[in-house]
N, C-alpha and C positions, 0 to 999 in steps of 0.2 A: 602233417607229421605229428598231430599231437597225441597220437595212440603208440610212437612208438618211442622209447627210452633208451638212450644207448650209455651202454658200461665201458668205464674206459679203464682198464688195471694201470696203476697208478704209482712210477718207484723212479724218484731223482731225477722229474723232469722239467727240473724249473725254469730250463732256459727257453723252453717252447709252450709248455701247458697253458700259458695264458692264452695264442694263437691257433693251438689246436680245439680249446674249448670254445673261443669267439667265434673258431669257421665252422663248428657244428654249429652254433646255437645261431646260427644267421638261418638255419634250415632246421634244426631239432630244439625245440622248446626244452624236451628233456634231457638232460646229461647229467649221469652221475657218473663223478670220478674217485675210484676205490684207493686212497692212498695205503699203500701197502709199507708202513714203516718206513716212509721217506726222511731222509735227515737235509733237506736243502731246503725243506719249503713249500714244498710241491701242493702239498694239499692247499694251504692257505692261498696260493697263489690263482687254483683252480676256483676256489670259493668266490676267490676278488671277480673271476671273469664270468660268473655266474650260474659255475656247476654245483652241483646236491654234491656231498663229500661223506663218503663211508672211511673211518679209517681203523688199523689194522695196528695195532701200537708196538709191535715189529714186523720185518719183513719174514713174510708166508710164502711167497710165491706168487706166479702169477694164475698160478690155476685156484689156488685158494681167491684172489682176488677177482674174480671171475665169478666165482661161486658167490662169495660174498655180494655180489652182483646182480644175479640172478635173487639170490632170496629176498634180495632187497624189492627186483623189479615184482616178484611174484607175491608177496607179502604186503607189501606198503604202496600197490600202485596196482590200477584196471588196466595197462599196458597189451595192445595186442600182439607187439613185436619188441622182442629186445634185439639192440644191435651192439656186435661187441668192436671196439675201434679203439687201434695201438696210439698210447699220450706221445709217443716219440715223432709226431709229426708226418710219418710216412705214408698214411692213408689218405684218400684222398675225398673229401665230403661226395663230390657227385658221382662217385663210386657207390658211395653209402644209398643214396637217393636212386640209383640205378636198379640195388637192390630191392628196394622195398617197393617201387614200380613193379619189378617182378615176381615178386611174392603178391601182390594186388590184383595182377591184371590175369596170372596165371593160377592163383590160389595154393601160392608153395605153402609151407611150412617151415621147409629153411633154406636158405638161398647161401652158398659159400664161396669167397671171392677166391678166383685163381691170376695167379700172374702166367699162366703157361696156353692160355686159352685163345689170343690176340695175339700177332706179332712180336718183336725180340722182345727181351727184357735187359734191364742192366743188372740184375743179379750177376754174382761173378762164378765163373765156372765149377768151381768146388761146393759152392753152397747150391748151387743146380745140380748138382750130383746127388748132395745129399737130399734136396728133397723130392727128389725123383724117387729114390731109394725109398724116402718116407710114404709118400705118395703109394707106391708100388705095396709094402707091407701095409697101408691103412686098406687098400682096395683088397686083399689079401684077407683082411678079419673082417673086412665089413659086407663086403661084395658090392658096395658104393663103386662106381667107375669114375675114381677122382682124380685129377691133374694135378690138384694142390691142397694137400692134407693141413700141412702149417703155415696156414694162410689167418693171422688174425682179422680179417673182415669177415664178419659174420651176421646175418639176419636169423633169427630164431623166434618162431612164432607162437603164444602163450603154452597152447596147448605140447608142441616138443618141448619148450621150457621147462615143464615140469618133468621132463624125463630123465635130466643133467642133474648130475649127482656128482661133481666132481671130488675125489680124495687123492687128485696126483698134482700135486702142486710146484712142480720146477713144469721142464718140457713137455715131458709126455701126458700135461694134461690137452691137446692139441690134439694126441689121437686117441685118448681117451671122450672128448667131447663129441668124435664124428662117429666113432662106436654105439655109442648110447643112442645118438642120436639118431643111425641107424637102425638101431631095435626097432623105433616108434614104430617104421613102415611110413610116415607121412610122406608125402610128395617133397623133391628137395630137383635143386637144379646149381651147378657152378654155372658164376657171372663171370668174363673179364674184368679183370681190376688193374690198374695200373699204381706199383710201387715207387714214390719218390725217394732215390736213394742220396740224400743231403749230405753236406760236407759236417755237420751234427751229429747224425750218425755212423757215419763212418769214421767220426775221430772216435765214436765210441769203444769202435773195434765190434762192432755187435753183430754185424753178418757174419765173421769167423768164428763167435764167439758161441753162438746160438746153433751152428752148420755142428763145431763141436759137442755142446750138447746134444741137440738131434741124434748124431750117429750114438754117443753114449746112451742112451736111452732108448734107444732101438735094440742095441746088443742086452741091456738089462732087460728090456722086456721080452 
């Protein structure tokens, strides 16, 4: 795995980032984690567990963090694949590694993890609406035939990397990213991926929270 880099946007995840960065780097040598204006510590905490640390000295977003991400991977590193993977704990490493098998073994260029592609999910019934809804309008601009547009697991391979130009930095950088990255034309495929939904994040309130942006953000776009 030492050709590929994974970016992790990075805002007020102190209570897990040290565990999420340790179960990557048991499998990924590289992890940079993009602190995006954290005020708990987050970066420093990442650094301790032996992630590279971009940081943002206020909060941008997470599509700015992303981005910042990318230039870092395309700038400062001969990376063949960037992976992008949520600090909140939810992803799951051999999900990650799942992907980049398939991008390897098939010659993708970007490989995008769906939770709607394998049996139930625990997502809860309103935030499966919305991103059905999301899903339906990204397959609508793109002509991609995707199951799960706002899915942060993501595999992106040097060459589409350079095609991500992200300027939408709340939600809608999510289906701004599968847009572009549709332009390339290169080969792409959804994986199953399976979402851990922790009693961490859900004291967040972050599935309603995110279901409501989504729909906001679909109506402004």
């Amino acid at each position: 795995m030492d050709d590929v880099w994974v970016v992790v946007p990075l805002y007020n995840e102190a209570a897990v980032i040290d565990d999420v960065v340790s179960g990557l780097r048991a499998v990924f040598p590289h992890v940079l984690c993009v602190d995006d204006g954290s005020a708990d510590g987050s970066g420093d905490r990442a650094l301790a567990a032996g992630a590279h640390v971009a940081t943002h000295p206020i909060n941008l977003g997470q599509g700015a963090a992303l981005q910042t991400g990318f230039d870092y991977v395309l700038r400062r590193t001969d990376a063949r694949f960037a992976l992008t993977f949520d600090a909140d704990g939810q992803h799951r490493v051999e999900d990650a590694v799942r992907m980049v098998d398939a991008a390897r073994s098939d010659d993708l260029a970007i490989v995008l993890g769906s939770r709607f592609l394998e049996g139930p999910t625990e997502t809860g019934r309103a935030r499966r609406a919305v991103l059905k809804v999301a899903a339906a309008v990204t397959r609508w601009r793109t002509r991609m035939h995707l199951t799960d547009a706002h899915n942060g697991l993501r595999l992106i391979r040097r060459d589409a990397l350079g095609a991500v130009h992200l300027d939408q930095n709340r939600m809608a950088h999510a289906t701004q990213i599968v847009t572009q990255l549709a332009r390339t034309g290169l080969p792409w495929r959804e994986v199953p991926v399976r979402i851990r939904y922790t009693d961490y994040s859900r004291s967040k309130g972050q599935s309603l929270l995110n279901s409501v942006n989504i729909l906001v953000e679909l109506v402004m776009g």
